[in-house]
ZAMARGU-4260 file (C-alpha; in steps of 0.2 Angstrom, whole numbers, plus 5000, padded with zeros to 4 digits):
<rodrens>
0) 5301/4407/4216 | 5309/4404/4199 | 5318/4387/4201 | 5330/4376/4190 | 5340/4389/4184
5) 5355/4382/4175 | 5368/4385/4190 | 5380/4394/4176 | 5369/4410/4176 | 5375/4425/4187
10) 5362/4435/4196 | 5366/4450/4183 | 5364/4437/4167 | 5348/4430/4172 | 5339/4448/4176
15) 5345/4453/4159 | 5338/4435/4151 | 5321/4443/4159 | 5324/4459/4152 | 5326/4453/4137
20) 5311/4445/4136 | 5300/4461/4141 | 5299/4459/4161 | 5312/4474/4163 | 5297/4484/4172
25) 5289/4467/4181 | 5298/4466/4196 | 5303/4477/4211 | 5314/4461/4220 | 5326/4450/4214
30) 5337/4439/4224 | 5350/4424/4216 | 5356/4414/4233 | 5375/4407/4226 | 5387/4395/4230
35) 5400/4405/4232 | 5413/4390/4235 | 5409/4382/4220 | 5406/4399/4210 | 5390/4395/4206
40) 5372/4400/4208 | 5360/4387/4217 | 5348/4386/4206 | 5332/4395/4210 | 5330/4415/4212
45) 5317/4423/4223 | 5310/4438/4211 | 5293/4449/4218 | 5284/4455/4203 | 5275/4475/4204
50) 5258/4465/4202 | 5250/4448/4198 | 5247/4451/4178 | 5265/4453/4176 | 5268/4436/4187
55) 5256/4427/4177 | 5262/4436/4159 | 5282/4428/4167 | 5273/4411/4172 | 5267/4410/4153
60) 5284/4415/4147 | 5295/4404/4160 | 5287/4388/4167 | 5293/4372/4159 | 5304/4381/4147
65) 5323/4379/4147 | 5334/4393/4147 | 5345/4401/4135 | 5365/4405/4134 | 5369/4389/4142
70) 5367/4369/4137 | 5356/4363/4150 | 5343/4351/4152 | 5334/4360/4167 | 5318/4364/4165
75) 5313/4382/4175 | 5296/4381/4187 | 5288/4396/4195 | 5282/4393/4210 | 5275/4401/4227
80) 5290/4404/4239 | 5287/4406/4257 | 5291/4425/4259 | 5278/4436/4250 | 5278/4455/4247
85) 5292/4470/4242 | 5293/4471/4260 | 5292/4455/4266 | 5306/4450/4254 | 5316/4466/4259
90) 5315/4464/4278 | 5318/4445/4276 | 5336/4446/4268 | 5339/4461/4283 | 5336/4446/4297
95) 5348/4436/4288 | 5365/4429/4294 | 5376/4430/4277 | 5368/4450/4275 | 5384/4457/4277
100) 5395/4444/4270 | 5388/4442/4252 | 5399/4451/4239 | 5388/4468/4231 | 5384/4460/4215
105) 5379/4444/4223 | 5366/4453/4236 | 5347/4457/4233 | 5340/4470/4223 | 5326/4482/4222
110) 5320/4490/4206 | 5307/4505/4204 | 5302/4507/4186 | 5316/4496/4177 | 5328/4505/4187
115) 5339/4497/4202 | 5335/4507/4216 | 5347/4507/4232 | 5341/4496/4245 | 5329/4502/4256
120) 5339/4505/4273 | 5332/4498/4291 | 5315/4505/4297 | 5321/4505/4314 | 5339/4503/4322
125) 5346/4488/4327 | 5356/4483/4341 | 5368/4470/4347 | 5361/4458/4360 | 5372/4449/4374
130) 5375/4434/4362 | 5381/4445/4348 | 5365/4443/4337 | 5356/4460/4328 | 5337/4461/4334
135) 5326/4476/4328 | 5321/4486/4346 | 5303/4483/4338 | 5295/4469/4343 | 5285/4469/4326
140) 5287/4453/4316 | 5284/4457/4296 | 5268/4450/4290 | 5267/4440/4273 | 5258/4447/4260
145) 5254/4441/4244 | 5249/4425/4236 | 5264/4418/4228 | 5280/4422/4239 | 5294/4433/4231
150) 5283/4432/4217 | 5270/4441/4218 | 5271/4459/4223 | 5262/4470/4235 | 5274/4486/4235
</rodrens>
């Protein structure tokens, strides 16, 4: 999790504040939650990194170092987030309520290689139960993997 994020940045200005800084290859998940009624991001972003040299080389770089492009005092922290793995991250934002309601440029993203990748569809089909919630016909829950949650990667 990287968090105190100045709440000015948009999900698109801070990937490209970590490209800048070399980690355009780093990460294979990146997710900005925002506040959409006060056009703002909430500060933190969840971002999975290919492997855990690039998570430490992004520590080294990040933690306890204030952002660019905007006057603020925040300081950033990387830190484990609950939800570890590529696909732990990806099938987590599936389950979620606000999936379908969050504009394109605000939703979570994959990468391969640098390269936004399209987001991996559904393993398995879900269906409408009586109360009108999606549940995956798998009874399967995803497994946590990784030692530092959305940062650290196991693709």
């Amino acid at each position: 999790m990287f968090r105190n994020i100045p709440n000015r940045f948009s999900p698109e200005g801070l990937r490209e504040v970590i490209r800048d800084k070399g980690f355009a290859t780093s990460m294979d998940f990146f997710y900005m939650p925002m506040d959409f009624q006060n056009q703002c991001n909430l500060g933190y972003a969840f971002i999975n990194f290919v492997n855990v040299d690039e998570l430490d080389r992004f520590t080294q770089e990040f933690h306890g170092q204030k952002l660019p492009l905007y006057k603020s005092h925040k300081v950033c922290e990387v830190c484990p987030a609950r939800v570890q793995g590529l696909k732990a991250n990806v099938d987590h934002f599936r389950k979620s309520a606000a999936r379908g309601s969050i504009p394109d440029e605000y939703k979570p993203v994959c990468f391969r290689n640098g390269e936004m990748v399209p987001f991996p569809p559904p393993e398995r089909p879900f269906h409408r139960s009586g109360n009108g919630e999606d549940h995956r016909r798998s009874s399967k829950s995803s497994a946590h993997s990784g030692k530092f949650g959305g940062l650290r990667g196991d693709s």
